[in-house]
Kinemage of the C-alpha trace (Angstrom):
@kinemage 1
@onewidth
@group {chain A} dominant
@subgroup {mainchain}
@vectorlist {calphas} color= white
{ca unk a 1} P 0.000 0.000 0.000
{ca unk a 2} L 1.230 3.369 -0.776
{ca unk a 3} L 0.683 6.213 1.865
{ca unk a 4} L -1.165 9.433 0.399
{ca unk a 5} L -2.007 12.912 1.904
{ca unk a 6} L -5.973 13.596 2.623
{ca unk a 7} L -7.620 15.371 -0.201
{ca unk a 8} L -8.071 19.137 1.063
{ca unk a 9} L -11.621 19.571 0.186
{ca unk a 10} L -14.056 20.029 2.925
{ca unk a 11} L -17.423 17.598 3.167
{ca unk a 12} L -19.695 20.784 3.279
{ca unk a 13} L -18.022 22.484 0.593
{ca unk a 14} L -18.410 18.890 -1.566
{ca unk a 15} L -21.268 18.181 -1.181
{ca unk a 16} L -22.584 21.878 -1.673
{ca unk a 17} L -21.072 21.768 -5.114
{ca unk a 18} L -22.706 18.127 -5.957
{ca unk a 19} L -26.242 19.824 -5.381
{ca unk a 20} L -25.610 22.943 -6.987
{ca unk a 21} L -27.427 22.537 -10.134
{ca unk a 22} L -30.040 20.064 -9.215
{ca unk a 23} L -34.047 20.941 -10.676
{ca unk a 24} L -35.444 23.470 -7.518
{ca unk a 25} L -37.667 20.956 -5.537
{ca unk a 26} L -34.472 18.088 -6.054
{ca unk a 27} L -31.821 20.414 -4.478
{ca unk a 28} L -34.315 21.432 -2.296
{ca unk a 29} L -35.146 17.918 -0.651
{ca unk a 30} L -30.902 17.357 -0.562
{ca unk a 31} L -29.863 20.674 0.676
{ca unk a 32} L -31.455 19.005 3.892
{ca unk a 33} L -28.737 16.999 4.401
{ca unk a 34} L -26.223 19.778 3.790
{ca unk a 35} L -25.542 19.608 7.861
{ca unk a 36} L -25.540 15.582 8.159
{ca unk a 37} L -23.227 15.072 5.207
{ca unk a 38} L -20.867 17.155 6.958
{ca unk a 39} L -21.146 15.992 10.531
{ca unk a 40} L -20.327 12.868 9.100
{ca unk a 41} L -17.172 13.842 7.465
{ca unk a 42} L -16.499 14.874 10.819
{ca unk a 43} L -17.393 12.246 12.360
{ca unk a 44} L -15.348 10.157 9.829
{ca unk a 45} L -12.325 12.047 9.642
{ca unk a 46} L -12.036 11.434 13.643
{ca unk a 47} L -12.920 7.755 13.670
{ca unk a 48} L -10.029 6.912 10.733
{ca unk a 49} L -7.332 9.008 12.669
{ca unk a 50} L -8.004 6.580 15.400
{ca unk a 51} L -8.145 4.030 13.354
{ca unk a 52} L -11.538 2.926 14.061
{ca unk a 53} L -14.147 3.322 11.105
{ca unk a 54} L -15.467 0.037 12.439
{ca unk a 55} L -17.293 1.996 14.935
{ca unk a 56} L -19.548 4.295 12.570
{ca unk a 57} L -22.169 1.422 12.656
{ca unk a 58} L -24.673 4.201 13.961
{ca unk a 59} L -23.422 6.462 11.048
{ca unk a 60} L -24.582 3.244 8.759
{ca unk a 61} L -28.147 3.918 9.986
{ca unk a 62} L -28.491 7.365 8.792
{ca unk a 63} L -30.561 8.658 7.081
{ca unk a 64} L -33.497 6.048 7.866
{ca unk a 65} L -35.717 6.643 4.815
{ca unk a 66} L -35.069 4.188 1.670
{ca unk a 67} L -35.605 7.732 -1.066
{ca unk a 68} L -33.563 9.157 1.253
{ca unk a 69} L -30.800 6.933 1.267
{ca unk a 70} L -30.854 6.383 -2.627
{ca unk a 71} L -31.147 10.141 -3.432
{ca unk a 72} L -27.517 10.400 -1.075
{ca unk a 73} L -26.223 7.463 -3.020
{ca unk a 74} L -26.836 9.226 -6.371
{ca unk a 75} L -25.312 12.506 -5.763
{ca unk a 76} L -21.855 10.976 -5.824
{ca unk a 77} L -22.943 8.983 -9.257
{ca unk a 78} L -25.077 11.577 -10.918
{ca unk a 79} L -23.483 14.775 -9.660
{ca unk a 80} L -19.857 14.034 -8.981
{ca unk a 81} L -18.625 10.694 -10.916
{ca unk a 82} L -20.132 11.445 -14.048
{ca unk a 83} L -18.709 13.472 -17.006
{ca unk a 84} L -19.547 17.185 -16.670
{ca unk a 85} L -20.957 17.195 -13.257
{ca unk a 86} L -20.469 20.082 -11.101
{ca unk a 87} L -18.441 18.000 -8.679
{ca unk a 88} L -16.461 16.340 -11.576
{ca unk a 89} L -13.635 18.811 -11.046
{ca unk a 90} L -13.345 17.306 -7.293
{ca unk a 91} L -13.464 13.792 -8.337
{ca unk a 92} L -10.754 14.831 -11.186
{ca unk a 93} L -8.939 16.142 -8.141
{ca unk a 94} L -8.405 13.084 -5.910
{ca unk a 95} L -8.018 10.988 -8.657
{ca unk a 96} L -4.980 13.094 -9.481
{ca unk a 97} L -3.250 12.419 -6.163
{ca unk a 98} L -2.494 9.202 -6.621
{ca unk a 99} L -0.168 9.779 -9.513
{ca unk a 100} L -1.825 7.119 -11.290
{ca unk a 101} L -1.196 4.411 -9.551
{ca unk a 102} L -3.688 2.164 -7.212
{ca unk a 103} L -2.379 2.775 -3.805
{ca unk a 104} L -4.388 -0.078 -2.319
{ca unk a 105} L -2.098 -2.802 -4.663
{ca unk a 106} L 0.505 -0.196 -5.800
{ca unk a 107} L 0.315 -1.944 -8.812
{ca unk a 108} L -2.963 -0.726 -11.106
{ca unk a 109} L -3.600 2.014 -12.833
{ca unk a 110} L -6.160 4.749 -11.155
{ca unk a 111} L -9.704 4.423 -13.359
{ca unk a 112} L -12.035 5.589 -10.918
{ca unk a 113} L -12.845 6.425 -6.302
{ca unk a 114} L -13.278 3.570 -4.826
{ca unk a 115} L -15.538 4.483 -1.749
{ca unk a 116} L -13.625 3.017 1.987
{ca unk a 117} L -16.885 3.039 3.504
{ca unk a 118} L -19.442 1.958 0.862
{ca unk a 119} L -21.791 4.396 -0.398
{ca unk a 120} L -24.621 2.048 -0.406
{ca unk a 121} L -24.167 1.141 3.194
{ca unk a 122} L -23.202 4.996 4.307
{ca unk a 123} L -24.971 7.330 1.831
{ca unk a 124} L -23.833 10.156 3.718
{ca unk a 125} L -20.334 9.206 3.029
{ca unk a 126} L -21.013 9.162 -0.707
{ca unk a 127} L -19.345 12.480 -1.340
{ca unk a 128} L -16.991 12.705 1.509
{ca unk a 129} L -13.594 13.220 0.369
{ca unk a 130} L -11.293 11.368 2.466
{ca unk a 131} L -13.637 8.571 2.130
{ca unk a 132} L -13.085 8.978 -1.777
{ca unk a 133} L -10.016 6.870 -2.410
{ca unk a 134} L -7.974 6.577 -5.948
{ca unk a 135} L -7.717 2.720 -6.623
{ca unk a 136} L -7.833 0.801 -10.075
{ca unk a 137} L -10.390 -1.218 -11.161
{ca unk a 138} L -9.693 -4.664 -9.629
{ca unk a 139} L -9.311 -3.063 -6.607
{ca unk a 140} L -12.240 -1.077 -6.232
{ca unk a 141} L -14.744 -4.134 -7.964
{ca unk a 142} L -12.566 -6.892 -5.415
{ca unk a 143} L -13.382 -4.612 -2.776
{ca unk a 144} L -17.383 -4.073 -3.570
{ca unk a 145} L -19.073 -3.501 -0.674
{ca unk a 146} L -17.167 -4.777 2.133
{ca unk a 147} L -17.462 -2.645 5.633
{ca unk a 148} L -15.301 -3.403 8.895
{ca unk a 149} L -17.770 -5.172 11.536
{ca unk a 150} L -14.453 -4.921 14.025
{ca unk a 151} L -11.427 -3.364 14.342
{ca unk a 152} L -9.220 -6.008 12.295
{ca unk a 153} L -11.343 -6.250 9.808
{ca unk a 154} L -10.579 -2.422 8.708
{ca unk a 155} L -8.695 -2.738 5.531
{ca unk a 156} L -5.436 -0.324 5.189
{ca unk a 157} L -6.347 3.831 4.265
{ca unk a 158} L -3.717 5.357 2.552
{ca unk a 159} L -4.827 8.968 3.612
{ca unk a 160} L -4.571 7.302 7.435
{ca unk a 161} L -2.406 4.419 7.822
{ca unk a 162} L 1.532 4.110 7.549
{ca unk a 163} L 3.224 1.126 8.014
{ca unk a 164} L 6.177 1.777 5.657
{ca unk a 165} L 8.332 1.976 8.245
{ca unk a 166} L 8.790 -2.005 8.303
{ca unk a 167} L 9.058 -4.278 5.709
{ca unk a 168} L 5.458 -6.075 6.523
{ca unk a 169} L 4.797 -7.639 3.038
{ca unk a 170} L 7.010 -10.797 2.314
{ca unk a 171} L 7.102 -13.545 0.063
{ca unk a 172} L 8.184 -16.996 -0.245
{ca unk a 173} L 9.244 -19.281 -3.028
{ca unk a 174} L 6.640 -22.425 -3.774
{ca unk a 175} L 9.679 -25.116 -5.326
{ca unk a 176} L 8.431 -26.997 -7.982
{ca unk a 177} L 5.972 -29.660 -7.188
{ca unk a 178} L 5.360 -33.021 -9.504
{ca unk a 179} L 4.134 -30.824 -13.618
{ca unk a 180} L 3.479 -27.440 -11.060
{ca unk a 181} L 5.991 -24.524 -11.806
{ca unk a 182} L 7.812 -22.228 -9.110
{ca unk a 183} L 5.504 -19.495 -8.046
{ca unk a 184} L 5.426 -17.243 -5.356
{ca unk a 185} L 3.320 -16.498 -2.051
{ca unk a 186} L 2.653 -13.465 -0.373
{ca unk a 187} L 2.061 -12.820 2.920
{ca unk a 188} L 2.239 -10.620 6.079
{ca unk a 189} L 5.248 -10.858 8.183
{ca unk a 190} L 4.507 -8.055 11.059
{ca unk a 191} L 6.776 -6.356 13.413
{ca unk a 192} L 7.295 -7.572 16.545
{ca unk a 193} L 6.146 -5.071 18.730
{ca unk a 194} L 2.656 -4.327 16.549
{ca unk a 195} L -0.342 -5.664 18.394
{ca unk a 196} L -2.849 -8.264 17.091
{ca unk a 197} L -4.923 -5.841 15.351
{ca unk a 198} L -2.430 -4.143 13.269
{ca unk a 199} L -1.836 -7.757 12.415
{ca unk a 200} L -4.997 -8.652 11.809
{ca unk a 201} L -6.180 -4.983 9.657
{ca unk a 202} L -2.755 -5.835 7.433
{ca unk a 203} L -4.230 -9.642 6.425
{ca unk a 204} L -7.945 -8.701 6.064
{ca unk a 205} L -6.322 -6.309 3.464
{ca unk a 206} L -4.575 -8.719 1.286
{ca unk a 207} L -7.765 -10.621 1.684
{ca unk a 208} L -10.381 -8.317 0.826
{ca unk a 209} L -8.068 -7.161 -2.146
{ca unk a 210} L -6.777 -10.920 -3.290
{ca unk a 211} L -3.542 -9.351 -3.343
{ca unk a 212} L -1.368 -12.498 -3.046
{ca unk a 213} L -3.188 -14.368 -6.141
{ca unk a 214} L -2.748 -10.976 -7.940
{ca unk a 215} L 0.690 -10.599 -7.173
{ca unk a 216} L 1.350 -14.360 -8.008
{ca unk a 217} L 0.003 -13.711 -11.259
{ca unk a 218} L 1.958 -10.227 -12.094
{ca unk a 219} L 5.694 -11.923 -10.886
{ca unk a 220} L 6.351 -14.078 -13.726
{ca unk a 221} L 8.250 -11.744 -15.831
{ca unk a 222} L 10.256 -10.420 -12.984
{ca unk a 223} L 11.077 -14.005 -12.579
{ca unk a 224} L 12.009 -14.641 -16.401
{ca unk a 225} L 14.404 -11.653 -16.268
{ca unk a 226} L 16.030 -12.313 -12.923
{ca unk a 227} L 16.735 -15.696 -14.318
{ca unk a 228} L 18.391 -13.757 -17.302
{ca unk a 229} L 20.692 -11.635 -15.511
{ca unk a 230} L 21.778 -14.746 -13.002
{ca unk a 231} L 23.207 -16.616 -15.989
{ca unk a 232} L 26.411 -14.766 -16.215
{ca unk a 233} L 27.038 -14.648 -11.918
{ca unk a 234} L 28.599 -16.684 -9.891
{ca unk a 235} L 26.565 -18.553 -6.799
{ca unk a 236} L 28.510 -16.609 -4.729
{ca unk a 237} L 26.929 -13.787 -5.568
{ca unk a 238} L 23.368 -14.227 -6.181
{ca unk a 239} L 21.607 -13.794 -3.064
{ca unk a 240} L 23.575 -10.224 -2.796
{ca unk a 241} L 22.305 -9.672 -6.366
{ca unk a 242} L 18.680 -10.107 -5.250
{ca unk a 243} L 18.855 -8.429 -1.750
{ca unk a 244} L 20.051 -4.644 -4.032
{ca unk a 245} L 17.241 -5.703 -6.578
{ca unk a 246} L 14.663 -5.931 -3.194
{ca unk a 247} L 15.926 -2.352 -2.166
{ca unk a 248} L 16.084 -0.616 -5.719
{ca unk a 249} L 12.706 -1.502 -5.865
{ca unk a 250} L 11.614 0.315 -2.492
{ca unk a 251} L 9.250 3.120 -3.460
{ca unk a 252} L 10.167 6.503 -1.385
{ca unk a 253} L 11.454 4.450 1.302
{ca unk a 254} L 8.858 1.880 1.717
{ca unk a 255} L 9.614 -1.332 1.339
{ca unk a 256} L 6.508 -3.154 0.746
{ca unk a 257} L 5.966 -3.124 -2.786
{ca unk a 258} L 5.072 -6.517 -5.127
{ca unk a 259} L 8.924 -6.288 -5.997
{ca unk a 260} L 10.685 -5.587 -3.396
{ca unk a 261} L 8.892 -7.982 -1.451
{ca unk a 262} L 9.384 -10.564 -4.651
{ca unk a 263} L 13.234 -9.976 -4.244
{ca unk a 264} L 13.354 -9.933 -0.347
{ca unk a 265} L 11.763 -13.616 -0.794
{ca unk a 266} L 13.775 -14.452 -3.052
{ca unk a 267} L 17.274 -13.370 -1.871
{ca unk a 268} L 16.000 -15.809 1.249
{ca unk a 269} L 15.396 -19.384 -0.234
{ca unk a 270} L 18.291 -21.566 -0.801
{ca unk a 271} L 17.232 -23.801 -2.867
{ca unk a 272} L 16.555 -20.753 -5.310
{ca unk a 273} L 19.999 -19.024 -4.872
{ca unk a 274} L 21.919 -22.354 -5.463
{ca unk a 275} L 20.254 -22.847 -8.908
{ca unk a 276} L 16.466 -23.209 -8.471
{ca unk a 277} L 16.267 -19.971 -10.707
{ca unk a 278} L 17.133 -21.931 -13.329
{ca unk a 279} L 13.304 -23.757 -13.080
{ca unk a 280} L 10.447 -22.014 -15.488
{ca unk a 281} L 9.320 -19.091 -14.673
{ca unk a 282} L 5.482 -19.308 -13.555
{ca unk a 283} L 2.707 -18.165 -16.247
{ca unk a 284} L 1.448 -14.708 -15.803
């Protein structure tokens, strides 16, 4: 995951924009909700510092009314995701901070806001902007409409969370098994001194995002070209080979990217260093 700062657009503001050119009785009936919307964001804003969006459940409840709660749901796709809506600029915005690329996977290319609370379960949320994340497409679809029930099962937020301190996402070599090729598995290797939670929060998000079958999947031509440039080197000095690949492959000084957690892995098996690179790569 790849840490980004909070879009600096304010919920009232938003959501202000959003209604601005609805018919007279729609913006009306939403202008209602100008004050909820941005309580809310408030209310939001406070629960992910603490890292604890798995207590809005109350926030889920609001408002009660079924129109209600689909008119909310449509200002984000009518008046803010769509192409010349008046809060198109803001969505253009966000999307923008991510550089183009997912930071959920760090991996995809931005296509649309994926929603860390889902709009259809918090339609006051629909237009919040730090709950407006950028995120590719597998990501945001994989993701749908999951919602923490407890505290582990919060996935990471890039505007909130930084664990790029420590090198949390690891890999291992699979050896080759009977007609299977070498692949890889990825998988959570915490810090020591990080509680269950953290643990817990850093799992349920390579769950919810299927990030180790999708990294499995993307390695195979990193493993085709590795296996290229170890041709010409001597045993000796493959596993230090690997271990400078892991590390030119940290992004702004964190370490748990696809790659460098691909190299890390594989700097670590023996069985690879002493000539298992030689094996097939896996298909991609």
């Amino acid at each position: 995951m790849r840490r980004l700062d909070p879009p600096d657009f304010d919920a009232r503001a938003t959501y202000r924009i959003c209604v601005s050119t609805a018919r007279p009785l729609l913006r009306a009936r939403l202008e209602k909700f100008e004050d909820a919307v941005a309580e809310a964001g408030d209310e939001y804003r406070e629960a992910a510092e603490k890292q604890a969006l798995h207590g809005l459940s109350a926030l889920a409840g609001r408002p009660g009314g079924y129109l209600d709660r689909k008119a909310l749901a449509k200002v984000y796709t009518a008046r803010m995701a769509r192409e010349n809506a008046p809060g198109r600029p803001v969505y253009d915005a966000i999307k923008r901070g991510a550089e183009d690329r997912c930071p959920l996977c760090g991996q995809g290319r931005v296509e649309t806001l994926d929603h860390h609370l889902p709009k259809g379960k918090y339609p006051l949320l629909g237009v919040v902007p730090v709950n407006l994340v950028p995120a590719c497409r597998d990501c945001n679809i994989g993701k749908s409409q999951a919602a923490p029930a407890a505290a582990g099962d919060q996935t990471l937020h890039p505007y909130f969370d930084d664990f790029s301190h420590h090198p949390w996402l690891s890999s291992r070599v699979r050896r080759p098994r009977g007609n299977e090729r070498m692949s890889m598995v990825f998988f959570v290797s915490a810090h020591p001194d990080w509680d269950a939670t953290v643990v817990a929060r850093l799992r349920t998000h390579l769950r919810v995002y299927n990030l180790n079958e999708r990294y499995r999947l993307q390695v195979s031509t990193h493993l085709a070209a590795t296996g290229n440039m170890l041709r010409a080197r001597p045993v000796r000095d493959v596993a230090r080979f690997l271990a400078r690949r892991a590390a030119e492959w940290t992004d702004d000084a964190n370490p748990n990217t696809l790659e460098s957690a691909l190299y890390r892995g594989l700097a670590a098996d023996d069985w690879y260093v002493n000539g298992g690179w030689r094996t097939k790569a896996p298909f991609g």
